[in-house]
Residue frames as qw, qx, qy, qz and C-alpha x, y, z in Angstrom:
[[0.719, -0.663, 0.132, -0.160, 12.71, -7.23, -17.57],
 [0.926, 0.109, -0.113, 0.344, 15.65, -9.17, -16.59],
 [0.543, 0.720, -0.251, 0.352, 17.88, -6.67, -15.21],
 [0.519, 0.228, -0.674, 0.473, 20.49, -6.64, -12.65],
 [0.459, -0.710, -0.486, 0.223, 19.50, -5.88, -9.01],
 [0.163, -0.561, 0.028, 0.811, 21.36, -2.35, -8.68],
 [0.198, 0.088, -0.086, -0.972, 19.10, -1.86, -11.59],
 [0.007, -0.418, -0.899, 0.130, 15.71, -2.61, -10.76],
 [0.269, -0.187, -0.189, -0.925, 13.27, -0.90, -11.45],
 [0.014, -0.371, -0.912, 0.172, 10.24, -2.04, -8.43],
 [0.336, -0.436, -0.234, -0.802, 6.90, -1.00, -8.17],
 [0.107, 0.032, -0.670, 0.734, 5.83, -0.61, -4.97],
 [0.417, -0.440, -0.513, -0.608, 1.97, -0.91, -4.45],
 [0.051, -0.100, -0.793, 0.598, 0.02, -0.76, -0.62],
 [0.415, 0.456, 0.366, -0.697, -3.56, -0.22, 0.65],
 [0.160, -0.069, -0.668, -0.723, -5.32, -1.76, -2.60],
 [0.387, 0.224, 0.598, -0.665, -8.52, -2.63, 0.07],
 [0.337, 0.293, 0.893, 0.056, -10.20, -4.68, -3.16],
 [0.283, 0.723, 0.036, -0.629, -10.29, -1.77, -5.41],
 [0.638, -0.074, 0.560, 0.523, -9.51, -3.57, -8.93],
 [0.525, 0.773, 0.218, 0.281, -10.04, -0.90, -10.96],
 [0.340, -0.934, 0.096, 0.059, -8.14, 1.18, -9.05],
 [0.542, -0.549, 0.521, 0.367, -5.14, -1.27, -9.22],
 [0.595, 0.507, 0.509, 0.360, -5.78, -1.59, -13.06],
 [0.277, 0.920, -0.016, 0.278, -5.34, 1.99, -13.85],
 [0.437, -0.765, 0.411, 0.235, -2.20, 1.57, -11.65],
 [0.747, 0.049, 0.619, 0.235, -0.62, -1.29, -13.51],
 [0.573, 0.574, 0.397, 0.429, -1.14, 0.22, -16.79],
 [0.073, 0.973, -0.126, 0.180, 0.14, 3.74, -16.00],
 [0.531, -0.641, 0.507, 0.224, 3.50, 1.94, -14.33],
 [0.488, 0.750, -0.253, -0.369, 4.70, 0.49, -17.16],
 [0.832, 0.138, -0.485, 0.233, 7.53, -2.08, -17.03],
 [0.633, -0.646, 0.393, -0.164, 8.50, -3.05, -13.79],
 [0.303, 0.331, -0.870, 0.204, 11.65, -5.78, -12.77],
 [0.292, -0.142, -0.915, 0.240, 9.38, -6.54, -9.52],
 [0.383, -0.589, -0.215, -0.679, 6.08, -6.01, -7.61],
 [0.281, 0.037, -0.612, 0.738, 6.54, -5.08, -3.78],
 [0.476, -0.567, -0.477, -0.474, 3.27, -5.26, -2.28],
 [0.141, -0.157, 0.539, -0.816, 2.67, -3.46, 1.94],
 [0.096, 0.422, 0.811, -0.393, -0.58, -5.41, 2.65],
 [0.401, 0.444, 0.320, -0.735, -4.26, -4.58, 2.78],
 [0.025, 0.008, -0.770, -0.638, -5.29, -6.20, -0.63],
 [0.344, -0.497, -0.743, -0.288, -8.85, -6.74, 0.83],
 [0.197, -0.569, -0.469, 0.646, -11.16, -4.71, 3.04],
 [0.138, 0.603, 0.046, -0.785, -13.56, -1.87, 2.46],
 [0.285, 0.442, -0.350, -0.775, -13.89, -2.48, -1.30],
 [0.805, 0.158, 0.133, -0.556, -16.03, -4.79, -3.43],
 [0.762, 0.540, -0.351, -0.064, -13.29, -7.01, -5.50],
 [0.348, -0.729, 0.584, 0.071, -11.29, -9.22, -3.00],
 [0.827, 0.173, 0.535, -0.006, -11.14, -12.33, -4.93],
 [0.593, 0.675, 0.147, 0.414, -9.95, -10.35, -8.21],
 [0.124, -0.914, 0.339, -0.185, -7.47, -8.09, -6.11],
 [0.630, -0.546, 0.528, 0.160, -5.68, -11.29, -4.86],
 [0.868, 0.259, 0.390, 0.166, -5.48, -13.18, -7.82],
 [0.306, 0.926, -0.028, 0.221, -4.50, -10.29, -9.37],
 [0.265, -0.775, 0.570, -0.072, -1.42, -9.34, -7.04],
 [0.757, -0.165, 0.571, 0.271, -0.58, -13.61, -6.84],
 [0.803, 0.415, 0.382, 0.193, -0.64, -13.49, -10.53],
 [0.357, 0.795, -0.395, 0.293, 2.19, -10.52, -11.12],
 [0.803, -0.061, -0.382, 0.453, 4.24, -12.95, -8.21],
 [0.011, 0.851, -0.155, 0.502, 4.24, -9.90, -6.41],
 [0.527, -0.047, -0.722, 0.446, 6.43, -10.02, -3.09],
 [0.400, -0.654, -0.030, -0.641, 4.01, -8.78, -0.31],
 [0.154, 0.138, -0.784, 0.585, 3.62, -8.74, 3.07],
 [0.210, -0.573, -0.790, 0.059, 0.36, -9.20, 5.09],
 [0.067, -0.320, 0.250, -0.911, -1.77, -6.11, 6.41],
 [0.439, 0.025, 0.571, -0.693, -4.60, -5.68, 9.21],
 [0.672, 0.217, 0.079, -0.703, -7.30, -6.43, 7.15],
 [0.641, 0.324, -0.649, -0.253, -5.80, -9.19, 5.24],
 [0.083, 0.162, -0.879, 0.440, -5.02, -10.96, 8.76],
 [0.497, 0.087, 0.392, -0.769, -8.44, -10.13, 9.73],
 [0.710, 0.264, -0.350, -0.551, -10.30, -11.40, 6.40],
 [0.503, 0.327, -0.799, 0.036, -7.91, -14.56, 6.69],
 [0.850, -0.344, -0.273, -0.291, -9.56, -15.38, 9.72],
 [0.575, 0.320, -0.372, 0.654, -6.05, -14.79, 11.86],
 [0.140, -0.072, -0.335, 0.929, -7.44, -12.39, 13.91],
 [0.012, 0.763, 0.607, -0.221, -11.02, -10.48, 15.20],
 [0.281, 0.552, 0.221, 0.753, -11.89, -7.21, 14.28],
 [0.341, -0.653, -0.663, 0.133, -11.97, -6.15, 17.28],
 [0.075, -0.707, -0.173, 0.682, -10.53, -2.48, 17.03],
 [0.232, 0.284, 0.645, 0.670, -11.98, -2.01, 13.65],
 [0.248, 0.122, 0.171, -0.946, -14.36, 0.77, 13.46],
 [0.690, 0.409, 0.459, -0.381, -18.37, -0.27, 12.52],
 [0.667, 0.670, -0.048, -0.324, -17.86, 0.39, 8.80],
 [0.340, 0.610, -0.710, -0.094, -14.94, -1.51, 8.67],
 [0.247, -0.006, 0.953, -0.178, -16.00, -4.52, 10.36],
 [0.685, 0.393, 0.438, -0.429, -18.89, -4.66, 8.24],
 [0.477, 0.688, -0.508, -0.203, -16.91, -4.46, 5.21],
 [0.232, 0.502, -0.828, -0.089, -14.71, -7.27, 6.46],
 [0.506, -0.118, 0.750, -0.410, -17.48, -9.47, 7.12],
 [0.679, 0.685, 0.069, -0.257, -18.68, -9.48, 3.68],
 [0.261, 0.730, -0.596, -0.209, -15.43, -9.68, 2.90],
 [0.213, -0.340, 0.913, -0.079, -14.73, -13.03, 4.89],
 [0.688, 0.075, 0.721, -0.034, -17.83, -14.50, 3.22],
 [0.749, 0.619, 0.149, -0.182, -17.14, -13.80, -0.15],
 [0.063, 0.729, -0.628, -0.265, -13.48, -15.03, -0.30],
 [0.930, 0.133, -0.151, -0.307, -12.86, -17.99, -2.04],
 [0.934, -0.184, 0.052, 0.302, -10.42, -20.92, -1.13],
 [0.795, 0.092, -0.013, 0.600, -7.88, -20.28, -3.15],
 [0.006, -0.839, 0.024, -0.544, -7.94, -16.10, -1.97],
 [0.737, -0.640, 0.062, -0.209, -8.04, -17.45, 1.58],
 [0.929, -0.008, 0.039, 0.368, -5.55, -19.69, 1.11],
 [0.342, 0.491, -0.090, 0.796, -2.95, -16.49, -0.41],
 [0.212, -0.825, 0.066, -0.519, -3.64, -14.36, 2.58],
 [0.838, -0.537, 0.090, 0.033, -3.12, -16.83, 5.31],
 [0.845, -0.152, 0.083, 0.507, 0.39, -17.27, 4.20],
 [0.187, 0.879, -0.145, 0.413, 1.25, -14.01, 3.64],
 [0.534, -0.127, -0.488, 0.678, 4.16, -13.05, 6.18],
 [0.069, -0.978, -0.177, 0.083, 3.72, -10.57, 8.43],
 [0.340, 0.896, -0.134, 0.252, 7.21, -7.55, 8.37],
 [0.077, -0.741, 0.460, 0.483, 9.87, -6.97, 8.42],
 [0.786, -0.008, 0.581, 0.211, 10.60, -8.50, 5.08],
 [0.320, -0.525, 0.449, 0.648, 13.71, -8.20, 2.95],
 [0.758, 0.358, 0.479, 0.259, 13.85, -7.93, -0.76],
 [0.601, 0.577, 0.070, 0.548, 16.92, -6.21, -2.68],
 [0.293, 0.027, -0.288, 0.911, 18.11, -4.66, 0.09],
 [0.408, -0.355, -0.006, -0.841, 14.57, -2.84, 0.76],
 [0.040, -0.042, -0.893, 0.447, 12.69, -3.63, 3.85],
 [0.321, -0.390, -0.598, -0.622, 8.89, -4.41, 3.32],
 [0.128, -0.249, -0.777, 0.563, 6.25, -3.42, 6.43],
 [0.025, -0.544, -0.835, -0.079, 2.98, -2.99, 6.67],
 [0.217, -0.966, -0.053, -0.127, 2.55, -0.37, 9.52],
 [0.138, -0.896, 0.383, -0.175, 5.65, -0.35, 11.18],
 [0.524, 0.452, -0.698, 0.183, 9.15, -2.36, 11.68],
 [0.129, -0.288, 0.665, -0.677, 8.04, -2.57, 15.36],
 [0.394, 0.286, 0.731, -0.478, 4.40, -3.73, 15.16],
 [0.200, 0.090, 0.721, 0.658, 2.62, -4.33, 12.19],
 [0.153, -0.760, -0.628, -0.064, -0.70, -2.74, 13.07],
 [0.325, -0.551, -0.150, 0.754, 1.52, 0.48, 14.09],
 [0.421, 0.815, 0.363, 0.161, 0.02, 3.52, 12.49],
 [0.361, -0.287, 0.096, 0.882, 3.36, 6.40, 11.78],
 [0.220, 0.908, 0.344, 0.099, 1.88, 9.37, 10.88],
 [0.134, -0.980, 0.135, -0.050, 4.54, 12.04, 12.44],
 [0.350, 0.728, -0.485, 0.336, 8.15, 12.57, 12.16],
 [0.284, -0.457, 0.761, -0.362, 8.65, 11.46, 16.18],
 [0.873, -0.062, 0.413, -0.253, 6.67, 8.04, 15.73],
 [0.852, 0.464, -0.212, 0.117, 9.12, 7.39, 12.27],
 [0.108, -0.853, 0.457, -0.227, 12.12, 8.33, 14.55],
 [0.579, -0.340, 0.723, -0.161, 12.38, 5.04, 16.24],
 [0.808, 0.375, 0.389, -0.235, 11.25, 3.00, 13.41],
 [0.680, 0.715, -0.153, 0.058, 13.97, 4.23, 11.15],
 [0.122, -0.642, 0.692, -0.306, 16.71, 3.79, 13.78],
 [0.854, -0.068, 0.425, -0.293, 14.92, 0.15, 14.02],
 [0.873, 0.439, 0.031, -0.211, 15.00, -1.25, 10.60],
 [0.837, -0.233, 0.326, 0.372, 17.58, -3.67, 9.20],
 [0.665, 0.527, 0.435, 0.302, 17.61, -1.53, 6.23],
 [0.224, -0.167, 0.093, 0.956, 18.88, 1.51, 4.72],
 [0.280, -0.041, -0.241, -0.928, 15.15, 2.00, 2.87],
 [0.115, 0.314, 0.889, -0.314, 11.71, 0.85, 4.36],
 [0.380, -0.198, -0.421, -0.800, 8.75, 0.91, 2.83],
 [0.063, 0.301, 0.768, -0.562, 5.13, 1.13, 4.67],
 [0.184, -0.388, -0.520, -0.739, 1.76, 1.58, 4.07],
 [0.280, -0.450, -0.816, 0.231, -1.14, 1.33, 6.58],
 [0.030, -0.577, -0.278, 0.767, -1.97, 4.85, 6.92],
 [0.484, 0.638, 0.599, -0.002, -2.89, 5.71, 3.34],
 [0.053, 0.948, -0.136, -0.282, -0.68, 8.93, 2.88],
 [0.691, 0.517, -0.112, 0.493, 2.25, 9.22, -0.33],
 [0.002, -0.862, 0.327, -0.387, 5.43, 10.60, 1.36],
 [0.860, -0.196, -0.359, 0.306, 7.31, 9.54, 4.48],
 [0.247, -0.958, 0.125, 0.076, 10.73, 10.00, 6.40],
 [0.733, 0.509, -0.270, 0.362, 14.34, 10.58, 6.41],
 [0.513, -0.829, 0.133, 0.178, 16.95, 10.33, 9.23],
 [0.690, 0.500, -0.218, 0.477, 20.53, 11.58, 8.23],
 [0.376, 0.240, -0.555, 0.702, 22.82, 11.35, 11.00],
 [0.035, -0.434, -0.692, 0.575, 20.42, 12.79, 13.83],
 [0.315, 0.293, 0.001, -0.903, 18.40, 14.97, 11.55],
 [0.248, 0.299, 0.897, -0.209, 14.93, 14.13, 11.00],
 [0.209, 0.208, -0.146, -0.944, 13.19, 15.15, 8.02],
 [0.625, 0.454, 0.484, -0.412, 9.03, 14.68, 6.35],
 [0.270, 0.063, 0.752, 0.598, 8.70, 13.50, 3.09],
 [0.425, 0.550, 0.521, -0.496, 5.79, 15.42, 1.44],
 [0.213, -0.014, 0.657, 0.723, 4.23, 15.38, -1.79],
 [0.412, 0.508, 0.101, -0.750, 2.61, 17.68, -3.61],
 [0.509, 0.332, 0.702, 0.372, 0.46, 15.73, -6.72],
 [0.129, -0.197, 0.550, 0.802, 0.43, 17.00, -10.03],
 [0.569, 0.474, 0.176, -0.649, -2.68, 17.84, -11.31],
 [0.618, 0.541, -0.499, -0.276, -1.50, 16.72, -14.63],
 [0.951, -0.255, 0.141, 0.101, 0.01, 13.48, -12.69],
 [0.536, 0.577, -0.542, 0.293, 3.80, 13.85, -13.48],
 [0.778, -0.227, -0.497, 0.309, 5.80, 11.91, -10.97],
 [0.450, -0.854, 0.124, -0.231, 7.29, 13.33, -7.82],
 [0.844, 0.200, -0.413, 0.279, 10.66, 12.33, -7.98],
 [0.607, -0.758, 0.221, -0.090, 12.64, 11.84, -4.39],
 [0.533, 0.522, -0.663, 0.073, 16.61, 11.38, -5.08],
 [0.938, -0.099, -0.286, 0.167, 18.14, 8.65, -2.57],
 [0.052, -0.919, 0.280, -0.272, 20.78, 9.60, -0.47],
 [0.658, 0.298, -0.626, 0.295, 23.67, 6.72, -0.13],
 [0.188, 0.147, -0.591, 0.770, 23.80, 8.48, 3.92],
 [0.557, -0.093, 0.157, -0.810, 20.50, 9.29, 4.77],
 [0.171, 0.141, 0.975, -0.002, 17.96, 6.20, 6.23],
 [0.274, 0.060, -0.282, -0.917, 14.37, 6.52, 4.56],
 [0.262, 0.299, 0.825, -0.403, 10.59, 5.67, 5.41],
 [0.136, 0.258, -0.371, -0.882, 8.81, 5.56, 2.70],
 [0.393, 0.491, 0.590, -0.505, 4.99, 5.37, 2.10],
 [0.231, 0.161, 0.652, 0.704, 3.70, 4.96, -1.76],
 [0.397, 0.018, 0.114, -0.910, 0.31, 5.55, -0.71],
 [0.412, 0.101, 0.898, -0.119, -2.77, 3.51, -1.15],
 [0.217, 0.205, 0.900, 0.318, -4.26, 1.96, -4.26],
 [0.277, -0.512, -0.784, -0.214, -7.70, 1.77, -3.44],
 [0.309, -0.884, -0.349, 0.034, -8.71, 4.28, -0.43],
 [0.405, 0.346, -0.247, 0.809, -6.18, 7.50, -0.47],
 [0.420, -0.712, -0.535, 0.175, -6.62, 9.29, 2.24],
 [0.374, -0.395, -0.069, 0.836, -4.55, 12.49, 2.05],
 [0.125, 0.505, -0.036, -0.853, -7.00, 14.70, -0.12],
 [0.542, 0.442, -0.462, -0.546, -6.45, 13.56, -3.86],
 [0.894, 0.245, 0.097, -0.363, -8.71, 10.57, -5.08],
 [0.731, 0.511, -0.426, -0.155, -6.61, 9.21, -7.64],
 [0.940, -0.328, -0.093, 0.014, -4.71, 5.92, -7.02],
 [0.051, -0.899, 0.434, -0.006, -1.25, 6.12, -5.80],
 [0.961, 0.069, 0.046, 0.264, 1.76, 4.21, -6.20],
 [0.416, -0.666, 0.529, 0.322, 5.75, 4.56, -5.63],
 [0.798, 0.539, -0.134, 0.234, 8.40, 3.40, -8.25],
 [0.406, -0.729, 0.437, 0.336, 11.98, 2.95, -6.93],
 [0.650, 0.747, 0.047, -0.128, 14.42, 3.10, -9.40],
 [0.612, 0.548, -0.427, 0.377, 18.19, 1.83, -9.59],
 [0.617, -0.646, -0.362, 0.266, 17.60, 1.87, -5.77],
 [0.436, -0.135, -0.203, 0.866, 18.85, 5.27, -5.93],
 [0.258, -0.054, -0.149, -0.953, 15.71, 7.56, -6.92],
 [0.216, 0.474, 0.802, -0.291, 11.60, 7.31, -5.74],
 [0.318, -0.191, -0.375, -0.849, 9.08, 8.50, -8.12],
 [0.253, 0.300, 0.802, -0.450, 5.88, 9.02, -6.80],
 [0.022, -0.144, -0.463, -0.874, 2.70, 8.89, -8.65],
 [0.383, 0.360, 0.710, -0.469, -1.18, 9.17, -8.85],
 [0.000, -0.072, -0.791, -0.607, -3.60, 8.20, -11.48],
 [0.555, 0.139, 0.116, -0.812, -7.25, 8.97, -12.02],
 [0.041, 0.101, 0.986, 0.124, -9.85, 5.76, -12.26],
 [0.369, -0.352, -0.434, -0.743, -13.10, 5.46, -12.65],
 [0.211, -0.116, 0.547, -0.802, -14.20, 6.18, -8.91],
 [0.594, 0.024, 0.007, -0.804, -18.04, 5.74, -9.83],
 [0.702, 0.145, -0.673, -0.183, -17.56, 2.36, -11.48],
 [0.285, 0.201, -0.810, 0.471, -16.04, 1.17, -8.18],
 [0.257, 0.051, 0.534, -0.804, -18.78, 2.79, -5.79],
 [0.655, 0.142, -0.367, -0.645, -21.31, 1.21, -7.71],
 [0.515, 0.169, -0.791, 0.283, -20.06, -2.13, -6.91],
 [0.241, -0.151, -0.718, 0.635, -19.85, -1.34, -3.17],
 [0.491, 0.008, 0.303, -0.817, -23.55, -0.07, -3.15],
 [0.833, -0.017, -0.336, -0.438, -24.80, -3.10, -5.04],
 [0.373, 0.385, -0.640, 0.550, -22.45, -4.89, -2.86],
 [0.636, -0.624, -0.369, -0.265, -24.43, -3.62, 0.37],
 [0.450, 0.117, -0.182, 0.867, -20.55, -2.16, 1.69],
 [0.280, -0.674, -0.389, 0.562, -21.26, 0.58, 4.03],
 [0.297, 0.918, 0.196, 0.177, -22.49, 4.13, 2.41],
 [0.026, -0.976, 0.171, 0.134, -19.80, 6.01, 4.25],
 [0.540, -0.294, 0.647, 0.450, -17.01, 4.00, 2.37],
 [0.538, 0.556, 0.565, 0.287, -18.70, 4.27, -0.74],
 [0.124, 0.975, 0.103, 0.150, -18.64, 8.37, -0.41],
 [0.376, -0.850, 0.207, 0.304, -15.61, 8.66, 1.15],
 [0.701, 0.079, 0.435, 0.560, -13.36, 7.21, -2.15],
 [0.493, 0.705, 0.328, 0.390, -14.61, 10.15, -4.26],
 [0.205, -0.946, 0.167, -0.187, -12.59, 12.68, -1.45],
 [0.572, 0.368, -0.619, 0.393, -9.59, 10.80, -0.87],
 [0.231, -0.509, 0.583, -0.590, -10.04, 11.18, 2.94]]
């Protein structure tokens, strides 16, 4: 570790929702990192919040807050959570412990800066803002203080890119075999960028996802395979809602 800031080398982690195996088979497929850049949601939906925070405090990761974590933290009601997610985060709130509680509540909520990247949850506007589409990233990338923003809240790898008035989708296609998806930088071009999520992908493919930025000119995306089963175990002995338990092994 130890190198300069124009080369860093971050890892970029979002949506872990208290999956720690999930973020274990991340961790060990990233390799050496300079820093860990965490988009929220460490808890919710999965069985392990207590070993998901500790876990993130202990790599000193810089993170921002997400929904659920605000929720869990007792910040906020669940009150447009669906059923299975407000049951999840009721279980969650009584099986965090002090010092878990204690790391969430002070999370920040977004914008927040680090190396020139701008950390946010859902969105530079509202942190509960879900961007799914090219015209909701429009305003959001003409917002930011930055030249690159990173987001999570929606669960999808990929993003956007506005250069000069053209608006373009980031999409990525994973690799069966998991090689990275590498996305050069563009010195001119502003960029919304989504690693994906840990713990509950939602765009198809299971495996956990994760971002690498590199020399703050190049994004690798990736996605790793965990043991799924282990996890859903848990969250049936657990007593975690069935259709969260089924829905990890489809990514959706």
């Amino acid at each position: 570790m130890g190198a300069s800031p124009a080369m860093a080398r971050h890892l970029v982690l979002s949506d872990i929702h208290a999956n720690l195996t999930a973020l274990e088979a991340v961790l060990q497929a990233a390799g050496q990192w300079d820093d860990v850049l965490c988009l929220g949601d460490l808890v919710g939906y999965g069985p392990d919040p207590n070993e998901v925070v500790e876990r993130v405090r202990a790599l000193g990761a810089r993170a921002v807050r997400g929904n659920h974590d605000r929720v869990a933290a007792g910040l906020a009601e669940p009150e447009e959570f669906n059923a299975a997610a407000r049951m999840a985060i009721e279980w969650t709130r009584h099986q965090l412990r002090s010092q878990a509680l204690s790391y969430l509540r002070q999370l920040p909520p977004g914008p927040v800066e680090s190396d020139g990247l701008i950390l946010v949850h859902g969105a530079v506007s509202d942190e509960d803002r879900y961007v799914f589409t090219p015209r909701e990233a429009f305003e959001e990338l003409q917002r930011s203080p930055g030249r690159v923003t990173l987001f999570g809240h929606t669960h999808v790898q990929g993003g956007f890119l506005l250069q000069g008035q053209r608006l373009g989708e980031i999409r990525v296609e994973p690799d069966p075999a998991g090689a990275a998806a590498v996305l050069e930088l563009d010195p001119a071009t502003r960029y919304f960028i989504n690693p994906g999520s840990v713990g509950q992908p939602r765009d198809g493919d299971p495996r956990a996802a994760f971002a690498v930025i590199e020399d703050a000119s190049r994004v690798a995306f990736y996605r790793v395979p965990y043991d799924i089963a282990a996890v859903q175990q848990r969250m049936a002995a657990a007593g975690l809602p069935e259709a969260l338990i089924l829905r990890l092994a489809f990514g959706r």
